[in-house]
C-alpha atoms as one frame of an Amber mdcrd trajectory, in Angstrom:
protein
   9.574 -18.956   7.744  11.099 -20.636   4.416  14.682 -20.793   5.178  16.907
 -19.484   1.356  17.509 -22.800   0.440  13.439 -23.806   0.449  12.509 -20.496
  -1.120  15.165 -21.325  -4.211  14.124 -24.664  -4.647   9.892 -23.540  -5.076
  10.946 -20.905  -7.222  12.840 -23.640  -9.668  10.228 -25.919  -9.404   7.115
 -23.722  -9.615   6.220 -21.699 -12.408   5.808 -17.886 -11.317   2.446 -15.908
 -12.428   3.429 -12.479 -12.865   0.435 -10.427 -13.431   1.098  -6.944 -15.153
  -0.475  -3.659 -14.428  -0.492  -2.237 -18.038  -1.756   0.969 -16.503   0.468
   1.601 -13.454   3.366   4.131 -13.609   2.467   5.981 -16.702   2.047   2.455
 -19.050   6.284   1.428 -18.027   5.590  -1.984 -17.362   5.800  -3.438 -21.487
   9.343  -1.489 -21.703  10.413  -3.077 -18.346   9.488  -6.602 -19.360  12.020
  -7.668 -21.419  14.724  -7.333 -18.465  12.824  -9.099 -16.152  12.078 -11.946
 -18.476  15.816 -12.479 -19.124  16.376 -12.421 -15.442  14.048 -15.159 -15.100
  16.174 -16.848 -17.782  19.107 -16.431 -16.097  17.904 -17.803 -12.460  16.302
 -20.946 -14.634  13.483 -19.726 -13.157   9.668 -20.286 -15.767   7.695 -17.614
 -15.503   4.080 -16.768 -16.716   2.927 -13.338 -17.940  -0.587 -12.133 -17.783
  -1.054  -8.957 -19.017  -4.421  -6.975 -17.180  -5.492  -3.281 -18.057  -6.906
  -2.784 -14.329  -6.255  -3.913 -10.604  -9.698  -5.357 -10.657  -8.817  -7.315
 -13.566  -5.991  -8.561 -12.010  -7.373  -9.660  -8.711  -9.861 -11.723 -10.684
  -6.851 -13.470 -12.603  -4.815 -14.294  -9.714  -8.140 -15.694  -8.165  -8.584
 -17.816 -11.129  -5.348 -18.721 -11.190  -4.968 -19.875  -7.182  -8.124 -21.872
  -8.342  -5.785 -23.529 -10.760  -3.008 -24.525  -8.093  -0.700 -21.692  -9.183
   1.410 -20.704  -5.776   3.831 -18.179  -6.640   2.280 -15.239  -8.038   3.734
 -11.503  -8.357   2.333  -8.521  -9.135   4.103  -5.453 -11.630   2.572  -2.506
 -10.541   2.294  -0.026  -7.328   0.938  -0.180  -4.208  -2.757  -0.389  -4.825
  -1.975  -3.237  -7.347  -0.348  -5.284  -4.787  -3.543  -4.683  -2.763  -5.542
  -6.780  -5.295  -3.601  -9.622  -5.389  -2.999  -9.506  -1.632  -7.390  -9.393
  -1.650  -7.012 -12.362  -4.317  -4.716 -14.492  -2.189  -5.535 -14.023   1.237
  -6.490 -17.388   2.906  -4.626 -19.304  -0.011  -1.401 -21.240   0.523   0.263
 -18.159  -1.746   3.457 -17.255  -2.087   3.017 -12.874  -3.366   5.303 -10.468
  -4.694   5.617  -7.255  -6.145   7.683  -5.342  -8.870   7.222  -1.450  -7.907
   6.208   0.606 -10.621   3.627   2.611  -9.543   3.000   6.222  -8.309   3.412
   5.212  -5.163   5.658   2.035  -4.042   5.516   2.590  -0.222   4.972  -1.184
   0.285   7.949  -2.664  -1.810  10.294   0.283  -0.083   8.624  -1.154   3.256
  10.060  -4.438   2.552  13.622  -3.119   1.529  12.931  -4.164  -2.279  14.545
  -1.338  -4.710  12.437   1.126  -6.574  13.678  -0.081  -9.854  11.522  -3.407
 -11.072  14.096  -5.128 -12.924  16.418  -4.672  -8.941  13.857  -5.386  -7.308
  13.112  -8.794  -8.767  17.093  -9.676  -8.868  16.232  -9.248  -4.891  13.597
 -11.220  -4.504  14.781 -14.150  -6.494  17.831 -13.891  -4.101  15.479 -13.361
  -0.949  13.206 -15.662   0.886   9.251 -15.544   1.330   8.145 -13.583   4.894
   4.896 -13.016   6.611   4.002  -9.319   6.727   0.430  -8.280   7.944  -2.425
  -6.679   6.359  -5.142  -4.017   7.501  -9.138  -5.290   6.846 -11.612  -2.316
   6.542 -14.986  -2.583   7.186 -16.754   0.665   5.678 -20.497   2.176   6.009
 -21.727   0.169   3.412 -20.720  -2.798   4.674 -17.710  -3.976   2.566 -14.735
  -5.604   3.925 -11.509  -5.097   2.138  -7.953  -5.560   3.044  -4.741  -2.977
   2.190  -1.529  -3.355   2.602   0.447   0.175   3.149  -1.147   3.189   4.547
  -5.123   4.658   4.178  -7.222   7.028   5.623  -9.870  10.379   4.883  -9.576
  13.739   5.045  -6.850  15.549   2.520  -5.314  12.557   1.813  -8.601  10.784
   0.381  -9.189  13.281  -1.562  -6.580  13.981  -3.001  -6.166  10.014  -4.037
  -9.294  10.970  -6.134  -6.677  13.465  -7.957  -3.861  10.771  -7.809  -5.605
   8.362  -9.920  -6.782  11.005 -12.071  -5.709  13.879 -13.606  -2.140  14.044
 -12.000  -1.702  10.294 -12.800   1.007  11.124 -14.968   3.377  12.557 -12.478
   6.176  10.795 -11.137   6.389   9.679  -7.728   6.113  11.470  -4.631   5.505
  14.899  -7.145   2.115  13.189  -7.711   0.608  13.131  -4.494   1.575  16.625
  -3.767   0.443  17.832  -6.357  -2.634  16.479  -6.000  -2.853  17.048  -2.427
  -2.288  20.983  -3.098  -5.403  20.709  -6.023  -7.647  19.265  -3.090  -6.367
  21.697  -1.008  -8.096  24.248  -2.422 -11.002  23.315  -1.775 -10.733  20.990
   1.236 -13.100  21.819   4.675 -11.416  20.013   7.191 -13.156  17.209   8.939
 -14.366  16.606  12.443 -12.762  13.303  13.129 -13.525  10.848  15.999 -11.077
   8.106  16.676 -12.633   5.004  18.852 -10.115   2.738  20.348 -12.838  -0.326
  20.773 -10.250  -2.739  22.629  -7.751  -1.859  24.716  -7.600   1.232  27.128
  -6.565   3.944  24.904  -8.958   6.757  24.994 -10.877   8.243  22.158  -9.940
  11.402  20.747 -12.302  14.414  18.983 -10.575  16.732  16.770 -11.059  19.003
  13.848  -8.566  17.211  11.104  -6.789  17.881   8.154  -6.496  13.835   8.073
  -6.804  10.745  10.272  -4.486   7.900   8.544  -4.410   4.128   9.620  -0.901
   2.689   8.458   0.589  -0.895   7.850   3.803   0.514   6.580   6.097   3.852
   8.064   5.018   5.736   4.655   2.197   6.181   2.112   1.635   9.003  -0.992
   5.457   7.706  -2.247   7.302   8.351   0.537   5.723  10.476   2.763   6.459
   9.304   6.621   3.767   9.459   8.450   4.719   6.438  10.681   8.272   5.867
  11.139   8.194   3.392  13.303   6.014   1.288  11.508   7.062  -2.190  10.641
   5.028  -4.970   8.263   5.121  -7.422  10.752   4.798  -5.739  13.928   0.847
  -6.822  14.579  -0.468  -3.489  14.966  -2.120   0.214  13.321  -0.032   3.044
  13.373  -3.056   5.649  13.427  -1.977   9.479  12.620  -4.207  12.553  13.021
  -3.038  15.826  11.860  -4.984  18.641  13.169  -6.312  21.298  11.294  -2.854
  23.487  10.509  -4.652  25.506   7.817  -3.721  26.238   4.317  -0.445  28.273
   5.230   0.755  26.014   7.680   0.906  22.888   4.966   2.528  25.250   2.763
   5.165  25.244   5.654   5.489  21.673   5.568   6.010  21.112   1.651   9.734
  21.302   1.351  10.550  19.442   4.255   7.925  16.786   2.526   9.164  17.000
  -0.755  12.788  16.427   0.082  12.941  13.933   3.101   9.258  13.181   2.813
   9.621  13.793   6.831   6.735  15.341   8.925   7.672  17.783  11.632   4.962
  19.667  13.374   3.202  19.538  16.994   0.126  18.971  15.353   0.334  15.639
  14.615  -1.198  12.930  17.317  -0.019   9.138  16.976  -1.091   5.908  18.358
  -0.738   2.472  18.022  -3.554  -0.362  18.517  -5.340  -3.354  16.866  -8.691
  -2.126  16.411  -9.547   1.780  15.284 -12.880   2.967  14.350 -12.998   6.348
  12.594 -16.203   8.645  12.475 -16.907  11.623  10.530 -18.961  14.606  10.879
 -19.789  14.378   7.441 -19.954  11.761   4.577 -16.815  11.262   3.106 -14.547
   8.119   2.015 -11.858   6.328   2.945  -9.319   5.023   1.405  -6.630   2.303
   1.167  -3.286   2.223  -0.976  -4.495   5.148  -2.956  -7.776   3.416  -4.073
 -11.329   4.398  -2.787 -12.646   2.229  -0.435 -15.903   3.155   1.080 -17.841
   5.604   3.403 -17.081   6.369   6.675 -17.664   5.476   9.380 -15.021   2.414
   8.705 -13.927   0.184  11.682 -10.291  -1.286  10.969  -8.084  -3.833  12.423
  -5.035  -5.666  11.516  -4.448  -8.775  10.786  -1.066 -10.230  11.543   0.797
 -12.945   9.791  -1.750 -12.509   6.683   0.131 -13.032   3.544   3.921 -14.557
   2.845   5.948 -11.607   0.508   8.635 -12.346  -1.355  11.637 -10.152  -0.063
  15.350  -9.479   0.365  16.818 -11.699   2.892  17.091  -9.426   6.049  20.360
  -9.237   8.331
């Protein structure tokens, strides 16, 4: 771990690549620049901005610039933008952070960074690098790709399809459940199969309204589905809800939409390194919001895989 001191002295001495997510959170980022900039300023801190109009634009930017030496690079956008450059550094002597302000910021709330980006960086230029983990997917077609908050199929997935689509323009936690009540409507719940390949947890059957694999205690802005997740706790917090029918997630909505809290007997947890999910039928999976791939997916954690830039904990 780089003790306050160290973590000061590379950010004075490095110049920090902040990538920007033009698109995330409704096209905010150019009116929160300015702030940030000055805050740089003030901590005497130089700092580059790249502008990108996608997350695949800005994965291929941050590779580029690792390629060039750069070491310190953040990332202004949501959760699935921190998933590129997280795909773009890992296995790089990186330093990563992120400015929330996407959709969805379950990551940057995981680490205890505020919700507000201009906050938020004032905290991590006061903070200190730490290791947090990340969650590789493997999916039917063969791709491997890491995320860094929460994923999984059934409602959820396709409701992410709504998410980065027609409800994009939605604040917060309103847009994932809103787009998880369009999906709903037309939503056949899945048989799921959950394989526990190491360990000695048995598998489990069940008909699903989703089967989640989480990094961080929330996902869809706030919604816990794992509370006792932690970043850095080397392991998948895997969540099945059983199918509870159309009237009985109309049940759960205010709870959700207040406290973002999920109370029913329905719900089946577990916690393991290695998870392999099979459907009865062809559908994808997701990660941080963003399509991933078919099922069946085998996923497993991978501890200690990136250093995040975050307040200094007690």
């Amino acid at each position: 771990m780089i003790d306050r001191a160290e973590a000061s002295s590379i950010l004075r001495e490095s110049t920090v690549t902040v990538f920007v997510n033009s698109v995330a959170g409704g096209g905010r980022a150019r009116s929160c620049l300015p702030p940030i900039q000055k805050l740089f300023e003030a901590f005497r801190i130089h700092a580059q901005i790249v502008m990108t109009n996608s997350a695949a634009e800005l994965e291929s930017s941050a590779k580029n610039a690792i390629s060039q030496g750069r070491r310190v690079l953040f990332a202004m956008g949501g959760d699935g933008t921190f998933q590129a450059l997280a795909n773009a550094a890992f296995g790089a002597d990186a330093l990563l952070g992120i400015l929330p302000i996407g959709g969805g910021n379950d990551f940057a709330a995981a680490l205890a960074l505020p919700d507000d980006p201009v906050k938020a960086a004032e905290a991590i230029l006061r903070g200190q690098p730490r290791f947090v983990d990340l969650v590789r997917v493997r999916t039917a077609e063969g791709r491997a790709r890491f995320y860094a908050g929460g994923g999984g199929v059934g409602l959820d997935a396709e409701a992410a399809r709504y998410a980065n689509g027609p409800y994009r323009w939605l604040p917060g936690r309103w847009r994932y459940i809103a787009s998880a009540l369009r999906a709903l409507v037309s939503y056949v719940p899945l048989e799921v199969r959950i394989d526990f390949p190491e360990g000695e947890v048995v598998s489990w059957e069940a008909k699903a309204l989703l089967a989640a694999v989480l990094n961080s205690p929330t996902y869809g802005a706030g919604l816990r589905l794992a509370p006792g997740a932690t970043l850095d706790d080397g392991s998948l917090h895997v969540v099945l809800i059983e199918d509870i029918g159309t009237l009985g997630v109309l049940r759960l909505l205010p709870r959700l939409m207040g406290s973002g809290e999920l109370r029913t007997s329905r719900v089946k947890r577990w916690r393991a390194q290695h998870v392999r999910l099979t459907t009865d039928r062809p559908c994808m999976f997701h990660g941080d919001g963003e399509i991933l791939g078919p099922t069946p997916v085998e996923i497993e954690v991978v501890p200690r895989a990136v250093q995040v830039w975050a307040p200094v904990r007690p």
